[in-house]
N, C-alpha and C positions, 0 to 999 in steps of 0.2 A: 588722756590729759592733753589741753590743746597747749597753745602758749602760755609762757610762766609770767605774770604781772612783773613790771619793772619797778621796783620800789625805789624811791628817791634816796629813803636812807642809803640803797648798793651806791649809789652815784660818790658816793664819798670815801666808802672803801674800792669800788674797783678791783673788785676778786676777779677769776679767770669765770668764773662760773657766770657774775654778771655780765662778763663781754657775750659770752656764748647763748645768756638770750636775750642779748641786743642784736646777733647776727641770726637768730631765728627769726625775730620780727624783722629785721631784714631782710631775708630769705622769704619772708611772705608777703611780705611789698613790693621783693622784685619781681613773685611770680605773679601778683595779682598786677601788676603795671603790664605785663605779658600778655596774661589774658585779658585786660581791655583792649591794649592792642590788635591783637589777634580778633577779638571781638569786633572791632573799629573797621578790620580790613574784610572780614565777612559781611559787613554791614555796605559797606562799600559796592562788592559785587555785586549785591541783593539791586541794589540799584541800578546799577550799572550794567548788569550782563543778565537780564533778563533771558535771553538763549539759553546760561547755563543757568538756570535757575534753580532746576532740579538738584545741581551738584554745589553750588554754594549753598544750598539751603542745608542739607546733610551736612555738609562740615560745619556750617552753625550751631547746629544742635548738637553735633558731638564735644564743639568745644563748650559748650554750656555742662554738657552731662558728666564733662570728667573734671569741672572745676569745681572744687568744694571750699567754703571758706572755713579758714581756723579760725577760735574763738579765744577771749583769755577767761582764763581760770577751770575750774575741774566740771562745770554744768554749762546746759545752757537755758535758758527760757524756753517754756511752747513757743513762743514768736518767733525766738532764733533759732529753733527747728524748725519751723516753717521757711520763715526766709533760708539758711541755708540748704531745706530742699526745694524751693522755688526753681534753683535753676535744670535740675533732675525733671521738675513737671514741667520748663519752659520749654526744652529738650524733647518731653514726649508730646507736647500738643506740636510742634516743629514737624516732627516724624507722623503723625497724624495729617497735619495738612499736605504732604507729600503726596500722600496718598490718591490725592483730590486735584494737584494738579494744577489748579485753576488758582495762582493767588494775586492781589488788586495790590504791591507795595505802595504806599504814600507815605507824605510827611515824615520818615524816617529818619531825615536829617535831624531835623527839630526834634523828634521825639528820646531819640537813640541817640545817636554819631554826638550829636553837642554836647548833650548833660556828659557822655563817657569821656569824650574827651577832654572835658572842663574840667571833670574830679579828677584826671590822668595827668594832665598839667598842672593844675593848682596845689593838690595835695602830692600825690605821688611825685612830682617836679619839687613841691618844694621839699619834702622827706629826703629826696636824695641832696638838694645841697646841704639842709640840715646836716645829712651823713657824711658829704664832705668837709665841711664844717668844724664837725667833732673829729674827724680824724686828723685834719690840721691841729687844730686844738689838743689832741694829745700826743701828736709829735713834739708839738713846739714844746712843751712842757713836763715832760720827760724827760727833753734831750737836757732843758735847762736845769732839770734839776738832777741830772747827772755831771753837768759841768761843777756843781756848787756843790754834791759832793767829791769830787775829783780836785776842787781847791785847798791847796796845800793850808793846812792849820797854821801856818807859820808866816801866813799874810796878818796884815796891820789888821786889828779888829776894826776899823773903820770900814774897810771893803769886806771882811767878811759879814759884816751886818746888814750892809750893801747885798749883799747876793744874799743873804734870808730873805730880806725884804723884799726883793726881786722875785723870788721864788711861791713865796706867802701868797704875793700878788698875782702870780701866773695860776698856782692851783687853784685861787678862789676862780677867775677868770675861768679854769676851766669844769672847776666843778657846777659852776653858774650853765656854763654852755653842755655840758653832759645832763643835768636837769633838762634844761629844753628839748634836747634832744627826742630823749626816753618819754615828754612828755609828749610831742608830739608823735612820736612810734605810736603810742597809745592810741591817741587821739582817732588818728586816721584805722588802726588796727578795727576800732569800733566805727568809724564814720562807714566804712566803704559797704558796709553791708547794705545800708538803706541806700547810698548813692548810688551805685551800683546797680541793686536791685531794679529799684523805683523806675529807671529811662526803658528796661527790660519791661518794664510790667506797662509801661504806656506805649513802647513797640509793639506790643502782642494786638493791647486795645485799639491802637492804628488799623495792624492789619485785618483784622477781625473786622472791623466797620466796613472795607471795603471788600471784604471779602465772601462774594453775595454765593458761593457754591456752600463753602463753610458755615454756614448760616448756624445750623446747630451745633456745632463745636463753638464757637464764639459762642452760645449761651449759653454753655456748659461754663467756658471761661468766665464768663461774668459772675458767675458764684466763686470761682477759686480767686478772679480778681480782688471783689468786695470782702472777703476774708484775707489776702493778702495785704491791704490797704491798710486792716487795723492790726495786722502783726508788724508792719512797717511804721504805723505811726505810733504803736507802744512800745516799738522798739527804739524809734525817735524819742519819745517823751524820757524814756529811762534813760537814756543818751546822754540828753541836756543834765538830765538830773545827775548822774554821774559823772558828768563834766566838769560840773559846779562844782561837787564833793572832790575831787580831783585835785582843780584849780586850790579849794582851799588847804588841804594839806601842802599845796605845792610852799603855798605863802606861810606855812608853820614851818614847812622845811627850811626855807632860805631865813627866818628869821633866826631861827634856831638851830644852826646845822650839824647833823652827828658828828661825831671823828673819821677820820679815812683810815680806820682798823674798827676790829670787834672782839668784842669778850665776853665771856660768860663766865659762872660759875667752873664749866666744864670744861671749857677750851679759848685761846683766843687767836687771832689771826690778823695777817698785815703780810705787807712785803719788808723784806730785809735782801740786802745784796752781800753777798756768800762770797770769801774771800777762795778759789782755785789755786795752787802753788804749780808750778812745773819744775820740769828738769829745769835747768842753767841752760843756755842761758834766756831763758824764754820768760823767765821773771813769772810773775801770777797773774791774775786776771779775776777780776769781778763781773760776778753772772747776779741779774738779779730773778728771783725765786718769791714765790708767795708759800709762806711759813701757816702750819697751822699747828699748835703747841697744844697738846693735852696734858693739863696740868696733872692728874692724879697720877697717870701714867710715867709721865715725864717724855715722852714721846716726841720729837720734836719730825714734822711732815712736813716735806719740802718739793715744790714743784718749778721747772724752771717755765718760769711765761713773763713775754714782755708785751705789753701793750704795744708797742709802736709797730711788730713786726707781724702785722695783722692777728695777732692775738695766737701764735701758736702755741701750741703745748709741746716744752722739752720731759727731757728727763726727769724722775720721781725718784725722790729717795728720803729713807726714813730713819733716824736715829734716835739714842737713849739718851737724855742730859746726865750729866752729874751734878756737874756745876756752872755757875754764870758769874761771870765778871767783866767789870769794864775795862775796856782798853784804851789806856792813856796814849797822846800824841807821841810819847817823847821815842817810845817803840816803831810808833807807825803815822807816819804820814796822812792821816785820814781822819776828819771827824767823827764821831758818831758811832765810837765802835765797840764791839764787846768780845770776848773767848767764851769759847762755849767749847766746856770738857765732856768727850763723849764715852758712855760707859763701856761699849761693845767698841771700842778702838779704845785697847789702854796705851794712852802715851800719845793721842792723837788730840788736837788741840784746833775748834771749828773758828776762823774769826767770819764776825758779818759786820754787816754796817746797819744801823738804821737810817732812817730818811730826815729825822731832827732830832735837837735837845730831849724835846719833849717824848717822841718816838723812842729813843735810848733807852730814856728812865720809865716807861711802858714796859720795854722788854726787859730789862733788868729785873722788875717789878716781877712780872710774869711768870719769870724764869726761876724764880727763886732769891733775885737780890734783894737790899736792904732799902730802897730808895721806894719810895709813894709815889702814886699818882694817884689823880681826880678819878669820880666814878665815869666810867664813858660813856654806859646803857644808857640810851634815851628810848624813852617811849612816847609814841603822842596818842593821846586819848582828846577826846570831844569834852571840851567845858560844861559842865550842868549847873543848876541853879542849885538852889538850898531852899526850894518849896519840900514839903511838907505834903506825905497821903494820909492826909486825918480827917477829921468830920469836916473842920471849915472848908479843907479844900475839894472835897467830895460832893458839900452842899454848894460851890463854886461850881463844879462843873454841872452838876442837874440845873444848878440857874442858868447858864448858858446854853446850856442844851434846849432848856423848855422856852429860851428866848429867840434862841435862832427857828426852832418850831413853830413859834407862834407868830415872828414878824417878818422873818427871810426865806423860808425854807424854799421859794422857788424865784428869789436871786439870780441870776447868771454869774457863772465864776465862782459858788459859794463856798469858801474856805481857801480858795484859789486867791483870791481876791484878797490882799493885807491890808490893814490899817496902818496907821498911822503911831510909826515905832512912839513918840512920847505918848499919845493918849494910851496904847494898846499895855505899857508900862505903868500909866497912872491907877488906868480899873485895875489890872489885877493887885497893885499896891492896895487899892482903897478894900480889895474883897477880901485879900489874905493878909495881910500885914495888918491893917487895919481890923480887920474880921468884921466888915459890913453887911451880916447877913442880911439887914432886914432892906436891902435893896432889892426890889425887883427888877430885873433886868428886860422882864418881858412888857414889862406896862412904864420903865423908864427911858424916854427917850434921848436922853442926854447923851447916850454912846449907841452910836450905828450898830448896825449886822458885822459889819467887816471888821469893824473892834472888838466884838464881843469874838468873834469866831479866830482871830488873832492872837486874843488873849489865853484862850483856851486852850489852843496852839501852846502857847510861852509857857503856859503854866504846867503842859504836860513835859516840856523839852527840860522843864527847871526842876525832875522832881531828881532826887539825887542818881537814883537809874532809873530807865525806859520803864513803862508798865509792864514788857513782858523781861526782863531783869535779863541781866547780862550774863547769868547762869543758865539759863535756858536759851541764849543766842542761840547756840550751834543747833540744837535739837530742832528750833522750830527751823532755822534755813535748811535740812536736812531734805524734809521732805516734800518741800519745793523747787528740790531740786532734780526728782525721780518717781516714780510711782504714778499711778490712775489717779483721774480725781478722786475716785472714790479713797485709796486708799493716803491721798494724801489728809483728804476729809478727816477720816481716822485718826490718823497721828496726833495731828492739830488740838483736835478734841480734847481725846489726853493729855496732849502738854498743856493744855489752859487748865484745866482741873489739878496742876502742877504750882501755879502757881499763885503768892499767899492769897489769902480770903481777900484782902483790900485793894488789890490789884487787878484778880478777876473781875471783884464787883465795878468797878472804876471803867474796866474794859469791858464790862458786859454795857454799861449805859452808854459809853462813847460808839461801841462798833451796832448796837441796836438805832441808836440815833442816823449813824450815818447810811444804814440801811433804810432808813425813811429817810433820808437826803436822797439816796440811790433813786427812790424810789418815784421822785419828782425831776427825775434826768430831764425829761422833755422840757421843762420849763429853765432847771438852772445850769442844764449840759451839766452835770456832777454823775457823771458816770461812777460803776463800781471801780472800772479802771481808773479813774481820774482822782479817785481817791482814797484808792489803793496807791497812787504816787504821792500825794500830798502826805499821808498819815502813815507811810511804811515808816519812812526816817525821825518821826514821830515818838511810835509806840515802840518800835524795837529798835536797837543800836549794837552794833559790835561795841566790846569796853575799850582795846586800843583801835587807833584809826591807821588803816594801811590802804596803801593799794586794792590788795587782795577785797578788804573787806566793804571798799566802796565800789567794787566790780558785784558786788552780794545785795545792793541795794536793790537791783531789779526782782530779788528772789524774794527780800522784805516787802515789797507791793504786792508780790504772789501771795504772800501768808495773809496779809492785810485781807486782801479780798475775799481768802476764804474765811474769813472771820463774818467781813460782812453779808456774804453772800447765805450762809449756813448760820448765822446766830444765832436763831432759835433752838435747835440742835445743839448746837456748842454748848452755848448755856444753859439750855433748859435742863439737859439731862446730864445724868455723872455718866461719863466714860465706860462701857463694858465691852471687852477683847472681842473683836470680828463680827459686833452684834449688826445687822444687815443694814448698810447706812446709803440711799444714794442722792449726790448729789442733784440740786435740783437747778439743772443744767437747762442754758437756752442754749439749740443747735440750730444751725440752719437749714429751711427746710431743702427735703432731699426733690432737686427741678427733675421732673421730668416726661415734660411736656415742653413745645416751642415757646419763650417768652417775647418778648418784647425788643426790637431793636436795640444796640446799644451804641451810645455815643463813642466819638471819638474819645480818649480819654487821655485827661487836662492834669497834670502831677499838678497844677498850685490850686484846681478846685476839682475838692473830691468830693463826690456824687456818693455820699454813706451818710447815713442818720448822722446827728448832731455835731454838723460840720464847726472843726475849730470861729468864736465870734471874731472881728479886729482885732488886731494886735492891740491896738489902742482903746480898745475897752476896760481892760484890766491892767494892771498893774505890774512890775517884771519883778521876781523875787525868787528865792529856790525852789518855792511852794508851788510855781507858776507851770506848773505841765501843762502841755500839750490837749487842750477839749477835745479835739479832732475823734478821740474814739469812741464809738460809743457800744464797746462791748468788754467786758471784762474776759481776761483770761489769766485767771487763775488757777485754772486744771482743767481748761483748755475744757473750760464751761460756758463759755460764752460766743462760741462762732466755733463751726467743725470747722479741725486743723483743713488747712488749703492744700492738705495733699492726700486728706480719703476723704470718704463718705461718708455723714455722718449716719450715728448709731440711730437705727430706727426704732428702737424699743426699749422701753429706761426697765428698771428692774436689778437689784443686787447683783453682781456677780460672787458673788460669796458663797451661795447658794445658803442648805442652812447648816448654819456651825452656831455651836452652841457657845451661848455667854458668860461671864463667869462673875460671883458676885461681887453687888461692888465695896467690898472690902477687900477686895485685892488690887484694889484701882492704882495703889502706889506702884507696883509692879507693869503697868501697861503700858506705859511708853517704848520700853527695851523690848518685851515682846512683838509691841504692834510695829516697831520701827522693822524687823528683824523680816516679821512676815509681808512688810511691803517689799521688800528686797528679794523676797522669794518669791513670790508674786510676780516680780519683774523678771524674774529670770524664767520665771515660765513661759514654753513655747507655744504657739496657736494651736495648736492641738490640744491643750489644755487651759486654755482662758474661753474660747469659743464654745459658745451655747445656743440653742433652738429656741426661740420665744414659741409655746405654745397655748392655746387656752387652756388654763385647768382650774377645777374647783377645789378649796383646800381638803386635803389628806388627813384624818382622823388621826392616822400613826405616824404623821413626819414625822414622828422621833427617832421612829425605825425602817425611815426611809421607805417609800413606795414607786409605783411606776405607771406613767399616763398611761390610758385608755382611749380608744374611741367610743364614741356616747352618741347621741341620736337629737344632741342642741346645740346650736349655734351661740355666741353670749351678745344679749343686747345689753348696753350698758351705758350709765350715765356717769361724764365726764364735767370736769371742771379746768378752765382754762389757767394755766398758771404765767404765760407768758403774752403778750398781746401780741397779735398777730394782723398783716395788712394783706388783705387777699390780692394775688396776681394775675387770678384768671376768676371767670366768672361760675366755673364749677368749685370756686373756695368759698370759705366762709371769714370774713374779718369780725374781730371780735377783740375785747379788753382782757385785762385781768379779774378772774372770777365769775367770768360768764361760765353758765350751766349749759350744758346738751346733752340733749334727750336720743331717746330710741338711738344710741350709736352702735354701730357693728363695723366689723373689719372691712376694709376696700380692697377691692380686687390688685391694686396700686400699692405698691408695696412701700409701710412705710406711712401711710393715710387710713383714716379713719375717716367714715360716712355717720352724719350726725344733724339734728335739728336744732337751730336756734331762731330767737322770733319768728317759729313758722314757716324759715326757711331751712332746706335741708342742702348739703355741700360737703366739700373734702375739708377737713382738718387733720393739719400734723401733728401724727401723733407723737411727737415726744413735746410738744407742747401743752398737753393736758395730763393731768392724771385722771385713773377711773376713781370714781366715787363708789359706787353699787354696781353689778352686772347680775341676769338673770338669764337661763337658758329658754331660747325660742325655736330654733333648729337645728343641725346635726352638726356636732364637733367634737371636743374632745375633751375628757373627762377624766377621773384618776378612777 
């Protein structure tokens, strides 16, 4: 578990629990401000002490290899495993050029020293006054609100009203400024990975350019780089997109702000200051204590912690109520008070104090008295419309659908791109309210692309829940958060076949459609990722809105994509347990042969297919991610992760395991979920397998065993990915190009094959075989 999300509702209560992880995110701003420093001072030498070059370079790499970044919440993305093992591969290419001796440093300042140091200053300088800040801020406001209760009852009500007001005023002040705080902890918690990374990753491509012994290691790098770029820029895009989500809860918080206690049905909780007695003549003493009261029990948990004394933890102790009563002035000098009879002390009598009026008659409440209060639980959930998934709105979306096909489909920005909030409100009023079917959208020009594609938008955000229902949330973020593509593939599956008939069907045309958006990337940069960010917050939604659950938005772009990516499959077929499913995954091909010089490399233009267009082309909105990528990673099916090799050979890992009918189908979610998880926990010894040639086996049912044979397999393949040849022993080629006479390459990993008559290498995980027939010696069952 990395870091615990800071929820704005804690900011109002102020448990001890929430200081402690305000001072973990602290604690990891302090040490990540450390190691830029240290980073900064290495960087430094590199420059500067060419003589010791050899020994500042080693200490570089080692403080790369033992820095690891913490994450918030319990997963992280393939991107953010990638990025946080970037600096683990920054480390061993470091200790690789050592070896070599010979390195050309440039441009370093520029590349390295400034970016690190500008996020070092600007964020992490401003984080710490922020945290100066809130600690002033809850001195001053404690202390005050210890003086105003230490004010005798027996002042004029004119100044004791005076000093609520005063007090009212101070907490809201500091609850306002503890929100900021916590927000920016966040903020930066999630900034530093890309800013951080990114100056790293254009120091490498510095040194690499002039580094003329290194020659083949820097083209080694150039594949981990161009795979790093788009783990960094979908990690960026979720960023923003998380940002947003962020910001607007922050703005339901302060319009709307909880109480500073909690309650449930089972327990509730706040501070109370706990009356001490001594000997004489040492009088009592008020210690304040954060109370947590188990109602059924009667249990009353008491911990001493004060905010202002850097948040330590005293004493614990736990008692039985009997009874609760309020304690009038005329006994005790003090507002706000109550007796509390304890069962396990007979004859021992607790006084505490509340913090207000309102605070009293809470615990009074709680404890057993007779006095009411207001309900306190709030929850904040996301507003939805009051559209309708019935035929009108069903033959709404096929119209928009078959209009953006027919007149936009290769747009820039398409779907990225909003209309125009009152028209994108009037169409869908005139389609559903109205029930205008007999409009055609595809032959009416009266409302652009971006309206129609808007509208479509609004009308899925308005239906009363997501299309994949607020019952199924957890299950589908589950296995986006763990598992092989393959076997996230799986899960997926199942839970669509989960949910009702009019919701799949809804979802099989939206994510088919946007599959042929996908499919037109080169023309309208609409990447699978790109809209897997636009349609995650979309199609699925957590039902309350939290922290937590907008930190989960990156994992709903994961699901998103393998919707689109796999539709045919999803939808075409019903679900059956471990039946052999593999994803049909682009990797990068495996280089391994000298490429091409590579440029220096420029963090604001990146040299990777379908570079983000102007800012000022499109429009700004929440919808508005980031173009810049142009690979989807979904299960870490669209570019081998940046820190192996990608797999050379596609093929089930499942081997064969039998299926089971589909009348059990309601049953395979908890099974399949069950066996991805075991899956996961198996070790390389037991997922790794031998790609061999074999012809199928009469009795797989009862299992057989290859043979050598006296044919080789030629075989004819079909391109599933387009491919742009590197060298001149390649072949380029589209999707759905045929090759002929193909057999395995001495090149591991490649295939030798003919197309128009010419014959070349093709990677093989970019085609599947169609037919194969034996022509010379290999291996057979």
């Amino acid at each position: 578990m990395g870091l615990h999300p800071l929820e704005f509702s804690e900011c109002y209560l102020d448990s001890p629990n929430f200081r402690e992880k305000i001072r973990a995110h602290e604690a990891e701003l302090d040490k990540t401000n450390r190691f830029i420093k240290e980073l900064y001072k290495d960087g430094k030498n590199l420059i500067n002490a060419t003589k010791q070059l050899s020994l500042a370079q080693r200490k570089f790499a080692q403080c790369l290899g033992d820095f690891q970044f913490q994450y918030i919440g319990d997963a992280k993305t393939d991107d953010e495993k990638c990025i946080d093992e970037s600096l683990q591969e920054f480390s061993s290419f470091l200790k690789n050029l050592e070896e070599q001796r010979e390195l050309m440093m440039r441009n370093i300042t520029e590349t390295l020293m400034k970016p690190l140091e500008k996020f070092r200053k600007e964020q992490l300088g401003s984080a710490k006054a922020e945290r100066k800040k809130f600690e002033k801020e809850t001195e001053k406001y404690y202390t005050t609100l210890e003086k105003l209760l230490n004010m005798s009852a027996k002042k004029k009500e004119p100044q004791l009203q005076e000093a609520d007001v005063m007090v009212d005023s101070m907490r809201l002040h500091f609850q306002d400024e503890s929100l900021e705080y916590i927000c920016k902890l966040q903020e930066i918690q999630e900034r530093k990975k890309f800013e951080c990374v990114e100056p790293l990753l254009a120091f490498f491509q510095t040194m690499f350019t002039f580094y003329h012994q290194g020659y083949e290691l820097a083209n080694d790098f150039d594949h981990y780089k161009r795979a790093l770029q788009i783990n960094i820029q979908n990690t960026r895009s979720r960023f923003e997109g998380t940002r947003s989500g962020v910001y607007e809860l922050l703005k339901k918080i302060r319009q709307a702000p909880p109480e500073y206690r909690y309650t449930s049905p089972i327990s509730c909780e706040g501070y109370l200051y706990v009356q001490e007695k001594r000997p004489p003549p040492f009088g009592s003493s008020w210690v304040k204590r954060y109370c947590t009261f188990v109602k059924e029990q009667k249990i009353l948990h008491m911990v001493t912690f004060d905010p202002k004394s850097g948040g330590k933890f005293g004493e614990r102790e736990s008692v039985t109520l009997k009874s609760c009563q309020r304690k009038t002035t005329d006994t005790l000098d003090r507002r706000f008070c109550l007796d509390l009879e304890i069962t396990d002390r007979p004859g021992t009598v607790l006084t505490a104090q509340a913090l207000s009026e309102d605070d009293h008659r809470f615990w009074v409440q709680e404890m057993g008295g007779k006095e009411t209060v207001q309900n306190l639980g709030r929850k904040y959930s996301k507003e939805r419309g009051n559209a309708q998934l019935d035929e009108v709105g069903i033959s709404f979306v096929r119209n928009c659908i078959n209009a953006v096909e027919t007149r936009g489909i290769n747009d820039q920005g398409l779907y990225r791109v909003v209309g125009v909030s009152s028209k994108v409100q009037k169409l869908l009023s005139l389609m559903i309210d109205e029930k205008s079917g007999d409009v055609d959208l595809a032959v009416c020009e009266d409302w652009d692309v971006k309206t129609i594609t808007s509208a479509l938008k609004l009308y899925l955000r308005s239906l009363p829940e997501p299309l994949m229902t607020y019952d199924l949330y957890k299950e589908f973020i589950v296995p986006a958060k763990s598992g092989s593509p393959d076997a996230r593939a799986l899960v997926i599956h199942c839970l669509v076949h989960k949910l009702p008939e009019s919701n799949r069907r809804v979802l099989s045309l939206v994510t088919k459609h946007l599959a042929n958006v996908a499919s037109h990337s080169q023309q309208n940069l609409m990447t699978v990722a790109n809209l897997g960010v636009v349609f995650g917050p979309t199609l699925m939604q957590p039902q309350e809105e939290t922290v937590a659950a907008i930190m989960d938005l990156k994992f709903q772009n994961i699901v998103v994509e393998i919707l689109i990516e796999q539709h045919e499959k999803i939808f075409g077929d019903a679900p059956s347990l471990f039946s052999p499913f593999t994803a049909q995954t682009r990797q990068s091909k495996k280089q391994v042969r000298q490429s091409r010089p590579v440029a220096v490399y420029n963090p604001e233009v990146l040299d990777i297919h379908a570079v983000s267009p102007p800012s000022e082309a499109v429009s700004s909105g929440p919808d508005e991610a980031s173009l810049g990528s142009n690979e989807s990673v979904s299960s870490q099916s669209s570019v081998a992760s940046a820190s192996e090799i990608p797999p050379r050979k596609g093929g089930s890992p499942h081997g064969n395991i039998p299926t089971i009918p589909s009348s059990q189908n309601s049953g395979l979610c908890s099974a399949m979920a069950a066996w991805m998880n075991s899956s996961l926990s198996a070790g390389p010894s037991q997922t790794q397998c031998v790609d061999l040639p074999t012809e199928p086996c009469a009795e797989a049912a009862g299992g057989c065993e290859s043979k050598p044979t006296d044919s080789v397999s030629v075989m004819k393949a079909k391109a599933v990915f387009p491919c742009q040849a590197e060298h001149e022993s390649e072949l380029s080629f589209h999707v759905g190009a045929i090759f002929h006479a193909v057999t395995p390459s001495r090149e591991p990993g490649w295939l030798e094959g003919e197309l128009e008559g010419k014959r070349g290498l093709i990677p093989e995980n970019y085609v599947e075989i169609l037919e194969q027939r034996p022509s010379s010696p290999a291996w057979t069952p």
